[in-house]
NUZANU-168638 format. One line per 4 residues: number of its first residue (from 1); their letters; for each residue x, y, z of C-alpha. Coordinates in Angstrom, 2 decimals. Layout:
N
NUM> a> X:Y:Z; ...
end
This chain:
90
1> xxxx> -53.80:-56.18:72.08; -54.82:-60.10:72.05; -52.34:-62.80:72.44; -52.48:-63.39:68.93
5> xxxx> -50.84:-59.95:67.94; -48.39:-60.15:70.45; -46.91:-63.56:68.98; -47.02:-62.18:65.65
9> xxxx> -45.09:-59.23:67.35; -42.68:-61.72:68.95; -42.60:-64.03:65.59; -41.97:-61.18:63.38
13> xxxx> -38.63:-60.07:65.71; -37.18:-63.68:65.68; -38.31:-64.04:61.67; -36.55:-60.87:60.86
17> xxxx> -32.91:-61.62:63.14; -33.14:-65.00:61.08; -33.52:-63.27:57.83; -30.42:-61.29:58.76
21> xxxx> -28.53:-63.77:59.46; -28.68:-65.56:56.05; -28.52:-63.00:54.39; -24.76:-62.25:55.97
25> xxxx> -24.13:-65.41:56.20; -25.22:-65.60:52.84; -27.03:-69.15:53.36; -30.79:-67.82:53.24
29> xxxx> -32.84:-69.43:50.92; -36.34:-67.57:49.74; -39.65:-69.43:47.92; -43.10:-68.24:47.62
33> xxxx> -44.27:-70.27:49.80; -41.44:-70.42:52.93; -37.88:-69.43:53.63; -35.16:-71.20:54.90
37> xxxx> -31.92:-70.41:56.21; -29.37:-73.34:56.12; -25.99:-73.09:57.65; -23.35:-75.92:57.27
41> xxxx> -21.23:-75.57:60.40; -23.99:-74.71:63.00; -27.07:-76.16:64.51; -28.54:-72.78:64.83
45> xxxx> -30.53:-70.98:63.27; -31.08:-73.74:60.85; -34.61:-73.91:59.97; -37.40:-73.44:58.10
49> xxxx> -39.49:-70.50:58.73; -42.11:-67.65:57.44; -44.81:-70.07:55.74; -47.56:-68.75:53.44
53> xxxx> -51.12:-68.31:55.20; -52.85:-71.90:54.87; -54.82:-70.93:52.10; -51.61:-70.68:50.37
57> xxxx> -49.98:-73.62:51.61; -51.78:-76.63:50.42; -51.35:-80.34:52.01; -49.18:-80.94:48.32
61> xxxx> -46.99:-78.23:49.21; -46.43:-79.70:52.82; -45.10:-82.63:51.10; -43.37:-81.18:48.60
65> xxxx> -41.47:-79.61:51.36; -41.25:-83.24:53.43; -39.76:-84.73:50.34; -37.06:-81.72:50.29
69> xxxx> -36.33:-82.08:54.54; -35.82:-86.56:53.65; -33.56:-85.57:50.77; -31.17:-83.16:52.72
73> xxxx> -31.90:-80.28:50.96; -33.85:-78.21:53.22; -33.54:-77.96:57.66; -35.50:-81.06:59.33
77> xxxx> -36.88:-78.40:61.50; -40.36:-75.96:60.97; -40.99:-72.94:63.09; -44.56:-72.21:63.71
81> xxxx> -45.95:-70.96:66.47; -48.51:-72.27:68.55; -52.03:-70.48:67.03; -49.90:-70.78:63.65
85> xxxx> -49.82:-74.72:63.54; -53.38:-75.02:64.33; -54.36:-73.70:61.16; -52.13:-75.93:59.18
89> xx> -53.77:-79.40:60.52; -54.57:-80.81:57.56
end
C-alpha cells in the first residue's frame, strides 16, 4: 500500500463520521460537486468536504464556492488533504 491509499483510507473514515453527523444533526448539505456540513452552535465539524476529482472541479466552480464561503452561506473552511490540494492548484 502507498501513502496515497492510506490517506484516502484515513480521508474516507473522517469523510464518512462527518457525513453522519449531518445527517443526525440534520445540517448536511450535498452538491455534485462538494458537501458541506454546517452546524449553528458548534465550531466543529463545520466544513466543507468530499470535492469532485479536479477534472470535475473547474477554477469557476472554486469561485463559485468562494463567493458562497464571503456570503455566509457555506463553512470558511475546506478539507483536503495534502496530495489532494496539489492537484487543485490552479
Amino acid at each position: 500500500m502507498n501513502i496515497l491509499l492510506y490517506e484516502q483510507v484515513i480521508i474516507d473514515n473522517l469523510y464518512e463520521f462527518w457525513r453522519f453527523v449531518g445527517i443526525k444533526s440534520g445540517t448536511l448539505l450535498t452538491t455534485f460537486n462538494y458537501q458541506a456540513i454546517i452546524l449553528q452552535d458548534s465550531d466543529w465539524p463545520k466544513r466543507i468536504f468530499g470535492l469532485n476529482s479536479p477534472e470535475l472541479m473547474s477554477e469557476v466552480e472554486f469561485k463559485r464556492l468562494s463567493e458562497r464561503i464571503r456570503a455566509g452561506d457555506l463553512p470558511g473552511l475546506i478539507t483536503l488533504s495534502e496530495s489532494v490540494s496539489e492537484k487543485y492548484r490552479f
